[in-house]
C-alpha positions in Angstrom: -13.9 -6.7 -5.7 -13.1 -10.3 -6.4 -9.2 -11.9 -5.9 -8.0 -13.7 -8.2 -7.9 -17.7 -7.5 -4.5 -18.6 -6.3 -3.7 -22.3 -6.8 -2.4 -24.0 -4.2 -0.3 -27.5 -3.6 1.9 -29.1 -0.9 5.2 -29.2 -2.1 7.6 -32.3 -1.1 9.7 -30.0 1.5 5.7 -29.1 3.4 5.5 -25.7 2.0 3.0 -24.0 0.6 1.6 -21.1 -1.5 4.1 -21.8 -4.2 2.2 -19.4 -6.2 1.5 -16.9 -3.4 2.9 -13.2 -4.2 4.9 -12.4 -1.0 3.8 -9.6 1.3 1.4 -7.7 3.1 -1.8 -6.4 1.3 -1.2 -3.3 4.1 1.0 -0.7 3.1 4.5 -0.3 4.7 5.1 2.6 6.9 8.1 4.6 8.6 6.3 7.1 10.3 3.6 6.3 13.1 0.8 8.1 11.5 0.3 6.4 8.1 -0.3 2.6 9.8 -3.5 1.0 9.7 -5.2 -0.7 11.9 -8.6 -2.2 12.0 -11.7 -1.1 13.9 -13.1 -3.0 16.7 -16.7 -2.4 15.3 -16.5 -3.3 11.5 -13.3 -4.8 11.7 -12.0 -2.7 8.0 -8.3 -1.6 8.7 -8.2 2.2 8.0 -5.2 4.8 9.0 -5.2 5.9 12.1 -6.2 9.4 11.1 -9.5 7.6 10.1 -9.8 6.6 14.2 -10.6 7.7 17.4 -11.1 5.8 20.8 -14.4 4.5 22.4 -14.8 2.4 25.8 -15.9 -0.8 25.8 -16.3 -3.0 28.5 -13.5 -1.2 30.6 -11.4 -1.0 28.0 -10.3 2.1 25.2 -10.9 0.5 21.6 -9.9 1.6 18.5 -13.2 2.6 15.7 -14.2 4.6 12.7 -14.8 8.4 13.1 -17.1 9.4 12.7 -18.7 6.0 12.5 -17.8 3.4 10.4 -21.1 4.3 7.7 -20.1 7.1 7.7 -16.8 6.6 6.0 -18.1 3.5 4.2 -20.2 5.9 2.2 -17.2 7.8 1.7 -15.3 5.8 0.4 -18.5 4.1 -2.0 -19.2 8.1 -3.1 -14.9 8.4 -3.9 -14.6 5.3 -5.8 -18.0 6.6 -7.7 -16.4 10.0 -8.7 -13.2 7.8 -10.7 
């Protein structure tokens, strides 16, 4: 999946992205559930549904259930089926 080339310049008053659509390319949420956030293995952002907690080093991190090819092959056998 290839972006599109944004063109870029520094404008006289130091901005810039002139071009740049404004935003977040992660979906806005009001309820807790439906946030993203990305996996300390693979690093993909996926909803929190998609998560589960693992130690590492002494601390609780955030990864893919029920691993992260696991749900890559998923998601490569749903965007197949379209």
């Amino acid at each position: 999946m290839a972006k599109a080339e944004t063109k870029t310049a520094i404008v006289a008053d130091g901005l810039r992205y002139k071009a740049k659509a404004s935003g977040s390319p992660f979906r806005a949420s009001a309820s807790f559930s439906g946030a993203t956030m990305s996996c300390f293995l693979c690093g993909k952002h996926r909803v929190r549904s998609q998560m589960r907690t693992r130690q590492f080093l002494g601390k609780s991190q955030t990864v893919c259930a029920p691993s992260c090819k696991a749900l890559e092959e998923a998601e490569a056998a749903e965007a197949a089926s379209e």
